[in-house]
C-alpha positions in Angstrom: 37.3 12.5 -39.6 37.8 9.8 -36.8 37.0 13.1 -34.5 33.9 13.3 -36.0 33.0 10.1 -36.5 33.5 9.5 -32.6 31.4 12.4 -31.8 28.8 11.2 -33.6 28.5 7.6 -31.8 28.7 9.3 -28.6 25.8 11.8 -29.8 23.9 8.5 -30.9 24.5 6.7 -28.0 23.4 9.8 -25.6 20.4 10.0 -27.5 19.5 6.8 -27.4 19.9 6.5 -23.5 17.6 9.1 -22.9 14.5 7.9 -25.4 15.4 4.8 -23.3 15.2 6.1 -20.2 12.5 9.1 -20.7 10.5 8.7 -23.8 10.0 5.1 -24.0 9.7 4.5 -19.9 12.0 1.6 -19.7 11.2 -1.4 -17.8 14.4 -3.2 -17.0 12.4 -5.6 -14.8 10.4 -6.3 -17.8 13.3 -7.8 -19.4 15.0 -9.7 -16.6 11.5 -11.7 -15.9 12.1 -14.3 -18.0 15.3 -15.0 -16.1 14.1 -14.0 -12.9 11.1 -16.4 -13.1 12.4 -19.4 -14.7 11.8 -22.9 -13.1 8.8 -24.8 -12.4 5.6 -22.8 -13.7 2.8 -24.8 -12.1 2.3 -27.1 -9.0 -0.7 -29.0 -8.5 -2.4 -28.2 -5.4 -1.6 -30.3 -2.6 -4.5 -31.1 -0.2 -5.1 -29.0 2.9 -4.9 -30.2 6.1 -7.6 -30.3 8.4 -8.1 -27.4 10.4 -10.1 -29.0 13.5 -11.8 -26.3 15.8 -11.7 -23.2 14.6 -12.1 -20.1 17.3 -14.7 -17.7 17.6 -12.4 -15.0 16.0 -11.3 -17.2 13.3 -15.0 -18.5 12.6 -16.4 -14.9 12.6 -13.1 -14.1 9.4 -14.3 -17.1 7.6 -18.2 -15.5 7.8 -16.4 -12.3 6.9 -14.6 -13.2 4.3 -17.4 -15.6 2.7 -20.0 -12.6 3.3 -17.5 -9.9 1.2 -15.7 -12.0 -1.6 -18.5 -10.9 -4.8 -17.7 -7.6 -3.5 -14.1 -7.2 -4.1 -13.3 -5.7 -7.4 -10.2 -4.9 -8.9 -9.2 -1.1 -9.5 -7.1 0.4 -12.7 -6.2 4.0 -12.2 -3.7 6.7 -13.5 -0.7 7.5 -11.9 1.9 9.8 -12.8 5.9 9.0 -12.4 9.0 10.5 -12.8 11.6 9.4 -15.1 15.6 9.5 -14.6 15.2 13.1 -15.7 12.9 14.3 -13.0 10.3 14.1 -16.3 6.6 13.3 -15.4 4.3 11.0 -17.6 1.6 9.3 -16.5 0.9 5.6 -16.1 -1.4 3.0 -15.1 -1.7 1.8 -11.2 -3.8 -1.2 -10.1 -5.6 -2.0 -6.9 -8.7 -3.6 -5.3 -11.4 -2.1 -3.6 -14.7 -3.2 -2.0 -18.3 -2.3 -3.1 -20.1 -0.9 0.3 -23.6 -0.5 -0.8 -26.0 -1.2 -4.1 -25.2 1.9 -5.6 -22.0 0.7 -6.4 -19.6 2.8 -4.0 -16.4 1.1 -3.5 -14.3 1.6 -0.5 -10.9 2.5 -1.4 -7.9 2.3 1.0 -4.5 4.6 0.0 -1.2 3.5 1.5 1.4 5.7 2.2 4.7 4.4 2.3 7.4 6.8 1.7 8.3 9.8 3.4 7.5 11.9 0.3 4.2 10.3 0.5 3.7 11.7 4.0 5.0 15.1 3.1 2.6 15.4 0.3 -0.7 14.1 2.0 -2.5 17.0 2.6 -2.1 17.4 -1.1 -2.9 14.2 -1.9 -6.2 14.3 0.0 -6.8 18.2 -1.5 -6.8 16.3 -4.7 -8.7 13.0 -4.4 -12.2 12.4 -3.7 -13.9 9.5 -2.1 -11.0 8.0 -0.4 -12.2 5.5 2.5 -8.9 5.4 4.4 -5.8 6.5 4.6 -3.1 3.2 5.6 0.6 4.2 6.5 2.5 1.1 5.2 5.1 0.9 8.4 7.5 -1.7 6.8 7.9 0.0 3.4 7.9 3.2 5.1 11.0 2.1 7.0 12.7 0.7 3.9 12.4 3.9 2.1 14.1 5.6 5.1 16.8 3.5 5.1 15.8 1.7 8.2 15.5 -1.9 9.3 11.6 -3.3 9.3 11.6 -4.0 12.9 8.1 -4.9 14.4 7.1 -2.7 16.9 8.2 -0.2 13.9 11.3 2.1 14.2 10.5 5.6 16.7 11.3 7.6 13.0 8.9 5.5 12.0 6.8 5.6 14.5 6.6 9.5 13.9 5.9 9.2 10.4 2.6 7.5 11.3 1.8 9.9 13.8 1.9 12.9 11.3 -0.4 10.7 8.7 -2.9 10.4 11.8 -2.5 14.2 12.5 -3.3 15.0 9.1 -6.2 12.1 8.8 -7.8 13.3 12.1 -7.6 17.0 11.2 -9.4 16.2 7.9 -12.0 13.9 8.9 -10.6 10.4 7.1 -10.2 7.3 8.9 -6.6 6.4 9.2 -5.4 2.5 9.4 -2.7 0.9 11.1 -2.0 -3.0 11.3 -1.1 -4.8 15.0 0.0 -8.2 15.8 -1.2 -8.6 18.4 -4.0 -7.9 21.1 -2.4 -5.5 23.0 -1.1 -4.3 19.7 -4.8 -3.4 18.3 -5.8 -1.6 21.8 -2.7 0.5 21.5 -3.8 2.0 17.9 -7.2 2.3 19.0 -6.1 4.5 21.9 -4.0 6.4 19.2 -6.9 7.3 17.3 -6.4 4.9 14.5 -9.9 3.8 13.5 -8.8 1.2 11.0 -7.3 -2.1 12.5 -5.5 -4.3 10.7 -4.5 -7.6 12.1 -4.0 -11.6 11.4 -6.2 -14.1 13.1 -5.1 -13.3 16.7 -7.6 -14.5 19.3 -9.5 -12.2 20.9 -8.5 -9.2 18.8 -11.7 -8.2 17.1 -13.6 -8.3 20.4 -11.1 -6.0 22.1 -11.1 -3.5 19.2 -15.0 -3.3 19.4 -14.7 -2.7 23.2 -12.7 0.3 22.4 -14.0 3.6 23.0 -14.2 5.3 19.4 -12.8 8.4 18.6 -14.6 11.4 18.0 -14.6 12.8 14.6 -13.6 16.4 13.8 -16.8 19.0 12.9 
């Protein structure tokens, strides 16, 4: 009888770890945020600073970004996980876009940042339609391959990119890549990437725009 009654709490409990794990789709993050977010819930903003002169380059963002704000929306779509068991379901992803024209066609950049990611583009892109850009995401891609976020990016890295480009460039979508710097943004553009990226560094936008553009595929 103990026997039994032994094999029955372990059946219970084996049961009950994989409703947790599979059925139910288990957050545990959902129950350590209490704990992971406890202390001070709001601060009252504290005046800016004065930012004096602002640049050409950082005048032209603040136009940009005044010019393009209504037209950011926020995106809900479906994604589809796996669960410890290799199981798929299918969830809910969020994003933001921008709305390009009055017809309401919104720009939509992917990231890629794992290596599965890259090895499944081509059927990523077979499957989607509409998508604006394609943006390899060099930091996460790194931590996923076990490799320090180093800037410029790690050379297995660095190839990972390069084979997103490839498959962009083959298929006719513009691929992103962010720079730090000037000489940074002239190096992507001479890659082929057609989307820059970059934080308010003097002089960058102008030397991107003085940048031949590369061709498109036919």
């Amino acid at each position: 009888m103990r026997f039994l009654r032994s094999f029955a709490w372990a059946a219970a409990m084996a049961a009950a770890f994989v409703y947790i794990t599979s059925v139910a789709h288990w957050d545990v993050a959902r129950f350590l945020r209490p704990v992971t977010s406890a202390g001070r819930l709001w601060m009252e903003p504290a005046a800016a600073a004065s930012a004096g002169t602002y640049t050409a380059d950082e005048q032209n963002n603040i136009e940009i970004y005044k010019s393009t704000r209504e037209a950011t929306v926020s995106i809900t779509s479906i994604v589809y996980q796996q669960d410890w068991f290799f199981g798929t379901y299918e969830g809910k992803g969020a994003g933001s876009g921008f709305i390009v024209n009055p017809d309401g066609e919104i720009l939509i950049v992917a990231l890629i940042e794992s290596r599965r990611g890259v090895e499944n583009l081509e059927r990523i892109l077979d499957a989607t339609n509409g998508i604006g850009a394609i943006w390899p995401g060099p930091g996460d891609m790194a931590t996923d391959m076990g490799l320090a976020v180093t800037q410029p990016p790690h050379p297995e890295v660095e190839e990972q990119l390069a084979q997103v480009l490839t498959i962009c460039s083959s298929r006719g979508v513009p691929c992103a890549a962010a720079a730090v710097s000037v000489e940074d943004a002239v190096a992507r553009v001479a890659q082929g990437f057609q989307v820059i990226l970059t934080p308010l560094v003097r002089g960058a936008a102008a030397a991107v725009r003085a940048q031949p553009h590369p061709v498109r595929p036919t």
